[in-house]
C-alpha positions, 0 to 999 in steps of 0.5 A: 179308630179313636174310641172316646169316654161315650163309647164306653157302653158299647165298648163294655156291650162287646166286651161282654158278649165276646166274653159270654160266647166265647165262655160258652163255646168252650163250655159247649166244646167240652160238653159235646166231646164229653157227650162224644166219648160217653156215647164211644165208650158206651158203643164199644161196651155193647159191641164187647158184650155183643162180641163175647156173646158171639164167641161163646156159643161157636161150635168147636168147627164152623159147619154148616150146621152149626153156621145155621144153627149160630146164625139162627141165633145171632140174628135172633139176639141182634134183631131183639136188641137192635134191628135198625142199628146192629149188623153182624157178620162171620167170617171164614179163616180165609174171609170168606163171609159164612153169614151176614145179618144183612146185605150191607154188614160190616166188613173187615177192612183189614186181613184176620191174619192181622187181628190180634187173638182174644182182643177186638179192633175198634174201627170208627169212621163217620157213620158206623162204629165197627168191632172185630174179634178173631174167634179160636178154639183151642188154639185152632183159628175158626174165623171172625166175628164182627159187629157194626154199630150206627154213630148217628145218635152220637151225630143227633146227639151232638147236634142237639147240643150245638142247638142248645149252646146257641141258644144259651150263647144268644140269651147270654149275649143279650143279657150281657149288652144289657149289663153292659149298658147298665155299667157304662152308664154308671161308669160313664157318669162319673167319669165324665164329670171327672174329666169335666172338673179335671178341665175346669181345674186345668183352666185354673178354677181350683174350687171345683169338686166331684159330688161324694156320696161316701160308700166303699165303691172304687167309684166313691173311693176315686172320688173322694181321692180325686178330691183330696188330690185337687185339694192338696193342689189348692193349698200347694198353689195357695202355698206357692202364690203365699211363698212368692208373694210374701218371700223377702228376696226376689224371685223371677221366673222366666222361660228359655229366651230369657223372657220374664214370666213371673215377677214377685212383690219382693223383686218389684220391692228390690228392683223398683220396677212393676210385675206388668213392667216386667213381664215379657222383659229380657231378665239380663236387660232389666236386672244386670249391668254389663259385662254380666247381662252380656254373660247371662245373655250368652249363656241363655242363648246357649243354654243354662244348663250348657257346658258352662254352668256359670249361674245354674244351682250356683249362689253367684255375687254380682253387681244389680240395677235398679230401674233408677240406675242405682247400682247395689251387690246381689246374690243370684242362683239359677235353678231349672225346672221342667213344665210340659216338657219346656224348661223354665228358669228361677231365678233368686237374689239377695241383696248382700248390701246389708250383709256387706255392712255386717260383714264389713262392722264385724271386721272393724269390730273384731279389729276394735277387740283385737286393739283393745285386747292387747291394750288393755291396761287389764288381764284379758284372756278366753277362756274354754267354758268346760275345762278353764284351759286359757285360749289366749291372754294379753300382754297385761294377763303376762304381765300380772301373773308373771307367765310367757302367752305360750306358758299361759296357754297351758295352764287353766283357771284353775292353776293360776288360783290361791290354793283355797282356804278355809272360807274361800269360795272363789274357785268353786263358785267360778266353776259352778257359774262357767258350767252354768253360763252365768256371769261372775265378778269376784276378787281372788286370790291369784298366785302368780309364777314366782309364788307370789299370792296376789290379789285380782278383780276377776270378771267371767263373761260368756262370749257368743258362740257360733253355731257347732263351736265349743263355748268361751269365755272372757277373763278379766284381771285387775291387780288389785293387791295395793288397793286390798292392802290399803283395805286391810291396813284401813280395817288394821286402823280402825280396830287398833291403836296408831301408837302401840299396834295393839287392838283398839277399845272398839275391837276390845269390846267385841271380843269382850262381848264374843267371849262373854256370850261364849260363857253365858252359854257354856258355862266354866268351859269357856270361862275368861278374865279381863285385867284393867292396867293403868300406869302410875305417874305416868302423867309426870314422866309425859311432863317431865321427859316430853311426849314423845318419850312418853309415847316410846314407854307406852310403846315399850310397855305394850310389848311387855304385857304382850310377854306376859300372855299367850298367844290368842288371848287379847292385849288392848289400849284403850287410851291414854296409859290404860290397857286391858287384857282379856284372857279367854278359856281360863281354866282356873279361878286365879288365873288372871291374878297369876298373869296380874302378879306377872306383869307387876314383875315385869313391869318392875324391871326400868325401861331404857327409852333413848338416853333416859332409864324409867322407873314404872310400876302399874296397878292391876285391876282383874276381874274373873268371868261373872253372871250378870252383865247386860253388856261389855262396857259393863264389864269393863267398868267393874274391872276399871272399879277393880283397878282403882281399888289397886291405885287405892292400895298405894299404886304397884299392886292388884284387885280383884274385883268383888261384890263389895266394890259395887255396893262402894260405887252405888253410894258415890255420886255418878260424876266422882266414878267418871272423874280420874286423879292425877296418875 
């Protein structure tokens, strides 16, 4: 027998009556045998007393007098107390009854050998409760006494109390039914709207809710859970209908005969066939060409999930069909899952078309690098991004830096850079931007194997790294040392004298400006002085001897005032036969006298140029460090003023400069001071 949802109430109505009776059965059990054994007790306590009574007024023998005389009394006490219920009888050592309270008194089932001295037998049955005690005196045995007592108030009693537990059994039963109707209806309700929205979203309508009033009942509670589980199904069917429409990759389901149950936007996309084409289509037929849809059939017909396992929850690459015929590469898994008991299949692919192409650039890619890498007219090597160890290097890395590929790859960055000097940044900063994943272009100082400093272009770029690899860079080295020499020898020509090697009026001039800037802001510390050297007729020699013999004495002439000084102080031509000389850190006033009076010495000595002995002389104008300058070219005036009032004074000799010569110069006209006599 099958009980359904509406036979709740009765079943709840049976429920609680079979509980009520049977919890009032037992509560009635236990009352009338707590009622029994209160009465027993009571009985035994009265035939006690009843029984030492007795035995306390016996004579010392049972004569009949005294058997009289006891009985007279006995009977007196049991009537008095209990005429209906009470008998009595004594008894002879023998058993022979003296005296009874009645025809019918108790009797003493068993012989008064047997009973025990001093202590009564209690023997029930179902209507009489019968006290025996044998009586004594002085050790000498004079019978028994023995009392009987009714049981039938007990009976009366315990009957009245199975009345009054039927009665209370009754009340409750109906009591009961009717809570049990009250609750099923109450329980019913609700659960029978439940299995009616649980059919309704069995049948696919999700929108379906139980009404919710809110409260802590487990009615309100199942409620409100089954309405968050349905909809937590809602959104996961949602999500579902959301992955399978919008997925990029087909996805097909279809059951154990191999049949398409299921056919998403992105297969009908790929495969160009329609969801209603599909469904109910062999998958193997409509997607795969031979020998694969043989395979896919053979092994559906024996199970997927047989012993081959060639597509089950594996990733397998494979040619597809499209429904024009067009063949294309996919990549199809297998997955099994289990709905009411029947298994069905998914199955996803990939077109690996695009993968293919990828993979196939990435290779011709990697075979471009490969060529230009060893090709290259450059350095190229990778580079570990953390520590500089060099990874690789190509035949023109070897080849500019003078190292094997094995020995290259031992080495770092690092051990390949000019030790750095004073100003230098290049190693610093290369390290800097390779721990901060920045590019750098930058020209070093390289030192190659057999110690040669050379200078390089260096170029760090970041190259991609895949996912878990150590970071890498790319080095690239250019030799650049012919090009950082003709640089320099460009900057050497630019700021000194073709003929002499000696700095030019342009380079004299700076330093002029630096050292006099030095001293306007640190006074007689950082003093300096600045000679004006002309040579005297050299205008004829030139003439005389040819220009080149001319230029060969400048040349000689250079490299004595080069004698005649120190080391960092500046000897310069500025054209012509005039040279400067400029003196720094001049500790003393007369210092550039002294020098002056050192090169006329020098000068005095002939000059052998080729076959011809040259007698020269030179006048020296000096000029000591002074306030008062707006710029270096005035400066190099007054010592040019200072060199003319050497001239002046017959050629072969010094000046120096004074305040007088600039009151001289301002009365003479601007184009006499820039005209030169004839050396």
């Amino acid at each position: 027998m099958q009980w359904g949802l509406r036979s709740l109430p009765v079943r709840l109505m049976l429920a609680f009556a079979g509980l009520a009776i049977a919890s009032i059965s037992a509560v009635t059990y236990l009352s009338v045998n707590r009622e029994r054994q209160a009465f027993q007790s009571h009985l035994q306590q009265q035939a006690d007393l009843l029984l030492e009574s007795l035995e306390a007024t016996a004579s010392n023998s049972y004569e009949q007098e005294d058997i009289d005389a006891w009985y007279r009394m006995i009977r007196a006490y049991m009537v008095s107390e209990s005429p209906t219920s009470l008998k009595g009888t004594i008894y002879a050592p023998n058993g022979e009854t003296l005296a009874q309270t009645s025809e019918h008194s108790a009797q003493i089932p068993i012989g008064l050998e047997v009973l025990p001295t001093g202590t009564p037998v209690y023997i029930w049955n179902a209507e009489h409760l019968t006290a025996i005690r044998k009586t004594t005196r002085d050790r000498t045995q004079l019978g028994a006494v023995a009392v009987e007592l009714s049981t039938e108030r007990l009976e009366d009693d315990i009957e009245t109390a199975w009345l009054n537990a039927l009665n209370v059994a009754f009340g409750a039963s109906t009591i009961s039914t009717l809570l049990a109707l009250l609750l099923g209806r109450t329980i019913t309700g609700p659960l029978g709207r439940m299995v009616k929205v649980t059919e309704q979203i069995a049948a696919g309508d999700f929108s379906q809710r139980l009404p919710h009033r809110g409260g802590g009942s487990e009615l309100s509670v199942l409620a409100g859970s089954f309405n968050d589980m349905a909809t937590q199904l809602q959104d996961l069917i949602a999500r579902k209908g959301a992955i399978l429409k919008y997925a990029p990759d087909p996805i097909v389901t279809f059951d154990a005969a191999g049949c398409i149950v299921d056919f998403n936007p992105a297969a009908e996309q790929v495969f160009g066939c329609s969801s209603e084409a599909a469904l109910g289509r062999s998958l193997a037929r409509l997607v795969l060409p031979s020998p694969w849809k043989e395979q896919l059939e053979a092994d559906i017909e024996r199970g997927i999930g047989g012993n081959s396992r060639q597509f089950l929850d594996r990733r397998t690459e494979l040619p597809a069909i499209r429904a024009d015929g067009s063949q294309f590469l996919v990549e199809m898994a297998i997955s099994l899952m289990t709905v009411r008991e029947t298994p069905l299949y998914t199955a996803t692919f990939r077109d690996m078309t695009e993968r293919r192409q990828a993979e196939a650039a990435l290779q011709e890619s990697e075979a471009r690098f490969r060529q230009i890498f060893h090709n290259a007219p450059i350095g190229i090597a990778t580079i570990a991004a953390r520590n500089q160890k060099i990874l690789q290097v190509n035949p023109t890395w070897c080849q500019i830096l003078g190292y094997t590929p094995s020995e290259s790859m031992q080495l770092t960055l690092s051990d390949v850079a000019a030790p750095v000097r004073a100003g230098d940044r290049q190693l610093a900063e290369a390290t800097h931007f390779a721990i901060a994943g920045e590019n750098l272009q930058q020209e070093w100082r390289l030192v190659r194997r057999d110690g040669q400093e050379i200078w390089a272009l260096v170029t760090l770029t970041d190259l991609p790294a895949a996912d878990g690899e150590p970071p890498v860079s790319l080095a690239m080295l250019e030799d650049i040392t012919q090009r950082k020499q003709v640089e320099a020898k460009l900057r050497h020509d630019a700021f000194h004298d073709a003929l002499t090697g000696l700095p030019n009026r342009t380079l004299l001039l700076a330093r002029l400006e630096r050292a006099y800037t030095r001293y306007c802001q640190y006074g007689e510390g950082h003093a300096f002085a600045l000679l004006f050297v002309d040579c005297d007729r050299f205008k004829a020699i030139n003439d005389n001897l040819g220009h080149d013999t001319g230029d060969r004495l400048l040349v000689a002439l250079a490299r004595r005032l080069e004698a005649c000084v120190r080391e960092g102080d500046t000897v310069a031509r500025l054209g012509g036969d005039e040279f400067t000389i400029l003196l720094e850190h001049v500790r003393e006033l007369d210092e550039g006298s002294r020098v002056a009076e050192r090169i006329l010495g020098e000068i005095d000595s002939p000059f052998q140029i080729g076959e011809h002995l040259i007698h020269t002389s030179v006048s020296v104008g000096v000029l000591p460090s002074r306030n008062g300058y707006t710029s270096a070219e005035a400066i190099l005036r007054d010592a040019d003023r200072a060199m003319y009032r050497a001239k002046s004074l017959g050629r072969d000799q010094y000046a120096v400069f004074d305040a007088s010569f600039e009151v001289r110069a301002a009365s003479l006209d601007s184009e006499t001071l820039e005209s030169r006599p004839l050396s």
